[in-house]
MMTF fields as JSON, N, C-alpha, C and O atoms, coordinates in Angstrom:
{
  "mmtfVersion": "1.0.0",
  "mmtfProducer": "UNKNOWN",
  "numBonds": 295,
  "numAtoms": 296,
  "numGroups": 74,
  "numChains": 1,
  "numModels": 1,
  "chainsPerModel": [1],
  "groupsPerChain": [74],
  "chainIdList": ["A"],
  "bondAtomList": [4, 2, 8, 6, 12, 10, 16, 14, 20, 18, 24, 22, 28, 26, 32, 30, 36, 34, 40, 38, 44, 42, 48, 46, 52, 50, 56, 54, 60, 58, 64, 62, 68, 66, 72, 70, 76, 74, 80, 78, 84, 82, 88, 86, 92, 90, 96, 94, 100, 98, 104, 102, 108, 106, 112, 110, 116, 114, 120, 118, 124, 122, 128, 126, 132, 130, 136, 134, 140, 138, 144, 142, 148, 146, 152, 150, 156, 154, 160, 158, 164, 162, 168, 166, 172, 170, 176, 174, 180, 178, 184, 182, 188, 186, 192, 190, 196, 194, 200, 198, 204, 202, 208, 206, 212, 210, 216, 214, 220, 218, 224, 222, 228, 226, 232, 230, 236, 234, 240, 238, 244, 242, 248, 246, 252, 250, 256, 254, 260, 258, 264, 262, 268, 266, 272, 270, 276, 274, 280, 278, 284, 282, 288, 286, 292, 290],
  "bondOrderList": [1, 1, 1, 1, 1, 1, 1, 1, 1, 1, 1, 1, 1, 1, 1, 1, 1, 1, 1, 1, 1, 1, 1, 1, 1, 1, 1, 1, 1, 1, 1, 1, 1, 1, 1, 1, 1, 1, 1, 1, 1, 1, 1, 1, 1, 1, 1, 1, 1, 1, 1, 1, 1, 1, 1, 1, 1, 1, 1, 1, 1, 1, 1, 1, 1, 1, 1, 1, 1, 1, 1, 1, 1],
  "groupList": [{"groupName": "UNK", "atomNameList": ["N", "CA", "C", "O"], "elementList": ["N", "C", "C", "O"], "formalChargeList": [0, 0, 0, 0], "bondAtomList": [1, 0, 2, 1, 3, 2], "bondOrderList": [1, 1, 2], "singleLetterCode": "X", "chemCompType": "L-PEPTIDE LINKING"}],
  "groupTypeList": [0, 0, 0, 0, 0, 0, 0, 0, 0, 0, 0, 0, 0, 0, 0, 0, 0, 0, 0, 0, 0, 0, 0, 0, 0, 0, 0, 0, 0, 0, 0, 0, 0, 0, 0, 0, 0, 0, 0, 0, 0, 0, 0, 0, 0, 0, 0, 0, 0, 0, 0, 0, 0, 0, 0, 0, 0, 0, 0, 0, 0, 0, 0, 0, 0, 0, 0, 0, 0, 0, 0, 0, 0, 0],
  "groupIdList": [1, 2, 3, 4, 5, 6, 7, 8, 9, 10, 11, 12, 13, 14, 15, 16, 17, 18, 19, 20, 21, 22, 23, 24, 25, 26, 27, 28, 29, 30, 31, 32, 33, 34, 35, 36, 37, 38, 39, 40, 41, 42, 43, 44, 45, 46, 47, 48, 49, 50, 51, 52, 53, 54, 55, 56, 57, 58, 59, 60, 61, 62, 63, 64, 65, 66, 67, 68, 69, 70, 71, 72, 73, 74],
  "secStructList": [7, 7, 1, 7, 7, 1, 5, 7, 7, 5, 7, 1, 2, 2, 2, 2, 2, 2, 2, 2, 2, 2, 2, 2, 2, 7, 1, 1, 1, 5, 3, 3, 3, 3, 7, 6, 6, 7, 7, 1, 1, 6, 6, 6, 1, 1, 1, 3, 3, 3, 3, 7, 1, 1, 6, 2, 2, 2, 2, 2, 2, 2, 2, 2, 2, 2, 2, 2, 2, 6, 6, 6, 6, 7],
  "xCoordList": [-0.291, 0.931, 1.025, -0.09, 1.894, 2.011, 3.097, 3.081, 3.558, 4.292, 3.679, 2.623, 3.753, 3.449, 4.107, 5.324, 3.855, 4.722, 3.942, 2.755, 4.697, 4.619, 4.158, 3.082, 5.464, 5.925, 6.121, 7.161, 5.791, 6.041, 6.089, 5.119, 7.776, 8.162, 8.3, 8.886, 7.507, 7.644, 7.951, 7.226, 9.29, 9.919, 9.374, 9.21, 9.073, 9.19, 7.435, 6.602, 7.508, 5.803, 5.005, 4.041, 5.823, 4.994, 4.201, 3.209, 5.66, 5.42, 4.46, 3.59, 4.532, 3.646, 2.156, 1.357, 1.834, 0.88, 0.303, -0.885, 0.932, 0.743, 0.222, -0.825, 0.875, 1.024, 0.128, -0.295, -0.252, -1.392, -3.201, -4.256, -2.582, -4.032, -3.982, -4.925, -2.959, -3.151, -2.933, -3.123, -2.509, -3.28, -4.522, -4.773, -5.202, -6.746, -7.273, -8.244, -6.297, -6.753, -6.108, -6.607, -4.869, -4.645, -4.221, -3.146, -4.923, -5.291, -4.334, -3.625, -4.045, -2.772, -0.969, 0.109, -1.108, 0.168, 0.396, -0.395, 1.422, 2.01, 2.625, 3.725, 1.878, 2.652, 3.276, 2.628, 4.514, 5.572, 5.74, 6.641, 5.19, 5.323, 5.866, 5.297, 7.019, 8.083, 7.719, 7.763, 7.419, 7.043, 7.236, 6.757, 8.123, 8.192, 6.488, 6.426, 5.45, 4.13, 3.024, 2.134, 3.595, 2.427, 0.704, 0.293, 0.222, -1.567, -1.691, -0.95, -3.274, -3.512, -3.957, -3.772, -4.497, -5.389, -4.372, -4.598, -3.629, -2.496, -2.78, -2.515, -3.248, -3.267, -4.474, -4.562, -5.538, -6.733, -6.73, -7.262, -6.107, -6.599, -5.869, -5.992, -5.432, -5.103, -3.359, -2.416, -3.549, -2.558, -1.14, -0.136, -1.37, -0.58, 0.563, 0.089, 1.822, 2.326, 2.957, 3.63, 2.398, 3.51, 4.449, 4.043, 5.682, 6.808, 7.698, 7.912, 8.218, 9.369, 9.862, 9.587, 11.064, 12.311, 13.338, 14.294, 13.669, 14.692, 15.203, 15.278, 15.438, 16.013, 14.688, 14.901, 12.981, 12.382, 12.19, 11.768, 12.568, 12.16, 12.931, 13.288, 13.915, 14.14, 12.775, 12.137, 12.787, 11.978, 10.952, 10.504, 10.012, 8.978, 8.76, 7.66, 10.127, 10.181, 10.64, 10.088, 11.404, 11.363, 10.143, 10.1, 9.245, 8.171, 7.15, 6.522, 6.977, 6.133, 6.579, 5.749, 8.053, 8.728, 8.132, 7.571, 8.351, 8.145, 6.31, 5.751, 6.048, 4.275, 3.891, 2.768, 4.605, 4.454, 4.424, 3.563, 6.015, 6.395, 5.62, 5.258, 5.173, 3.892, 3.032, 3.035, 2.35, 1.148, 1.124, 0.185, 2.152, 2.66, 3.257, 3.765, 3.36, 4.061, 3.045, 3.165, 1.888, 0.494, -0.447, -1.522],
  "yCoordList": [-98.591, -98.059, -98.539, -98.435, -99.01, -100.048, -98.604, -98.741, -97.913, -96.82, -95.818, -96.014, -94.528, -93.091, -92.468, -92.538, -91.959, -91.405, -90.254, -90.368, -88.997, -87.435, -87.576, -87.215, -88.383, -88.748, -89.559, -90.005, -90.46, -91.224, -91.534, -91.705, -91.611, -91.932, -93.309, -94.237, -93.371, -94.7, -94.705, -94.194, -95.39, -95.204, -96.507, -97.129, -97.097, -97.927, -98.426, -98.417, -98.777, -99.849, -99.874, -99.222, -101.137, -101.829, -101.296, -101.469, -100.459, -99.504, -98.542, -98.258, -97.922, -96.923, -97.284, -96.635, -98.284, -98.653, -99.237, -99.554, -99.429, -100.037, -98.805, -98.956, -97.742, -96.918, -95.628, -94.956, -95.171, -95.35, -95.478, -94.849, -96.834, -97.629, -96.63, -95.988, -96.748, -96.853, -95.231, -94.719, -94.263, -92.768, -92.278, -91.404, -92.967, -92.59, -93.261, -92.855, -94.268, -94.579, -93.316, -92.948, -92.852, -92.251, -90.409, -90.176, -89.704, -88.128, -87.546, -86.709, -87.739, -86.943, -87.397, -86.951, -87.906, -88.251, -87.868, -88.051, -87.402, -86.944, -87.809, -88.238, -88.26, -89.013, -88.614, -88.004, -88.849, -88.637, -89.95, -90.768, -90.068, -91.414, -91.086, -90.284, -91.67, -90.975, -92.505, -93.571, -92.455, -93.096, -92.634, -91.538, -93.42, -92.905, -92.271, -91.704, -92.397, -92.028, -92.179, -92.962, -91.179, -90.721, -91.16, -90.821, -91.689, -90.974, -90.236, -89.489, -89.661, -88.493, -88.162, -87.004, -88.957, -88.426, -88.759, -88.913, -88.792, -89.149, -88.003, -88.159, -86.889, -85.663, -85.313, -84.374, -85.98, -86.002, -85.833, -84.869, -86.813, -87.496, -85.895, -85.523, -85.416, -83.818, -84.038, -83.25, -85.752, -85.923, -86.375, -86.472, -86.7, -87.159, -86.154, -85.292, -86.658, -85.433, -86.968, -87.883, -86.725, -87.296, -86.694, -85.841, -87.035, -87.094, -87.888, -89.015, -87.549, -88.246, -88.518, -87.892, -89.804, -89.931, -89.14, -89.869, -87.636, -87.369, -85.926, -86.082, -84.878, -83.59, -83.267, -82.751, -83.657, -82.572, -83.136, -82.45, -85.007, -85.305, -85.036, -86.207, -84.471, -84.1, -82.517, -82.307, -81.705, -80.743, -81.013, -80.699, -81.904, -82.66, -83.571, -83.773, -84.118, -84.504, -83.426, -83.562, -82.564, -81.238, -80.358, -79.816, -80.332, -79.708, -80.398, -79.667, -82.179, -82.738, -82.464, -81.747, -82.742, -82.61, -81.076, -80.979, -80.222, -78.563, -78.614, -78.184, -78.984, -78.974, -80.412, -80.891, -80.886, -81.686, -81.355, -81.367, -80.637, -79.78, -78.735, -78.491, -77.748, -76.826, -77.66, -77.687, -78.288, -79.015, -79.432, -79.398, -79.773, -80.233, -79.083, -79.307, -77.381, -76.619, -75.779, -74.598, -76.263, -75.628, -75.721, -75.123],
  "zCoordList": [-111.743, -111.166, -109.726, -109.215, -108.897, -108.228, -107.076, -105.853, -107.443, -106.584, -106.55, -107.152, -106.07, -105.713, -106.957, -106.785, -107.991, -108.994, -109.512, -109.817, -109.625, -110.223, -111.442, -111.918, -112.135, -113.477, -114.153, -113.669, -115.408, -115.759, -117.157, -117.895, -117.572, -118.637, -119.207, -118.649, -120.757, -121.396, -122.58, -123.434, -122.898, -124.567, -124.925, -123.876, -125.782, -127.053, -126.837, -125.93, -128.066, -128.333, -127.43, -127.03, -127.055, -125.998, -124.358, -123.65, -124.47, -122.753, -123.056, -122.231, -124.326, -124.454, -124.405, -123.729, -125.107, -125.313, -124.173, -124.233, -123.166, -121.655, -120.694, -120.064, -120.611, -119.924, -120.264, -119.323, -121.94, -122.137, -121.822, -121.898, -121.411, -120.966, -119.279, -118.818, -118.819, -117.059, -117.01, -115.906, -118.215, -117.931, -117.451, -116.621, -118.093, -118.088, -116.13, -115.492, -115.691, -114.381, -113.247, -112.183, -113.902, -112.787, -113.441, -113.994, -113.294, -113.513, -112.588, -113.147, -111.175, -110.754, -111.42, -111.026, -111.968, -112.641, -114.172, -115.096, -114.213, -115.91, -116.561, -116.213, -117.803, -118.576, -119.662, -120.512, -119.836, -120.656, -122.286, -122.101, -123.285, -123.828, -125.038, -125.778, -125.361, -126.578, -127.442, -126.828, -128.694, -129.82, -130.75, -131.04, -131.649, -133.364, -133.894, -134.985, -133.208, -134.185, -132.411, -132.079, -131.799, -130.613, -131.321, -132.431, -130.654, -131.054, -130.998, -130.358, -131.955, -132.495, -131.169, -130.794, -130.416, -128.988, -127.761, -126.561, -128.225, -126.472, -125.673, -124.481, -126.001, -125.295, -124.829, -124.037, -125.228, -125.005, -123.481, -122.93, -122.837, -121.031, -120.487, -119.32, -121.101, -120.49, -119.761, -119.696, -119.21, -118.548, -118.944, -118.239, -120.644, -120.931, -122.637, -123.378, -122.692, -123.774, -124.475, -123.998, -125.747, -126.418, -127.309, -128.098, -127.286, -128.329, -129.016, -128.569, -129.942, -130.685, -129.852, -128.828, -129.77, -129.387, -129.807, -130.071, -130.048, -130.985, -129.814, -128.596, -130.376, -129.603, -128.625, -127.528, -129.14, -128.327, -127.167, -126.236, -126.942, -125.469, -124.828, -124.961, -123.938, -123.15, -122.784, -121.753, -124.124, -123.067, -122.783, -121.681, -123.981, -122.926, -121.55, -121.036, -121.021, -120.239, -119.126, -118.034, -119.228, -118.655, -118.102, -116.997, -119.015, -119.186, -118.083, -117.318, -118.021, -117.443, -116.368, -115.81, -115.286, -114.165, -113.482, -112.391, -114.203, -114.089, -113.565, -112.556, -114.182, -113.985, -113.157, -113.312, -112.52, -111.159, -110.417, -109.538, -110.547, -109.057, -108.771, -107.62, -110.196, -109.586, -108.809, -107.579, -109.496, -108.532, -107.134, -106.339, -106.998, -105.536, -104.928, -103.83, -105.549, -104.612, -104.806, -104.482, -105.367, -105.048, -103.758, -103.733]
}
């Protein structure tokens, strides 16, 4: 990750599978990764949520934003 980022959302394949990788480097950041078929362990790194692309990402992406801003208004 090349910026300062809270949050970070990645839709399709390739991004996911990118972004992914660079969870596990960075623990203060929330990852958001919407894939037709999340991994079984995307949730493992603690830091990261996966979902469908369909109605529930928005509240998962809701959800990650919400628990940033705690952290930072901690």
């Amino acid at each position: 990750m090349q910026r300062q980022c809270d949050v970070a959302v990645a839709v399709g394949a390739p991004q996911v599978q990118v972004t992914r990788a660079a969870a596990g480097r960075n623990a203060g950041v929330r990852f958001v990764l919407a894939a037709d078929a999340p991994a079984a362990n995307a949730e493992a790194a603690g830091n990261v949520t996966g979902a469908k692309p369909d109605e529930g990402l928005k509240a998962a992406v809701v959800q990650a934003i919400r628990q940033a801003v705690r952290t930072c208004n901690a």
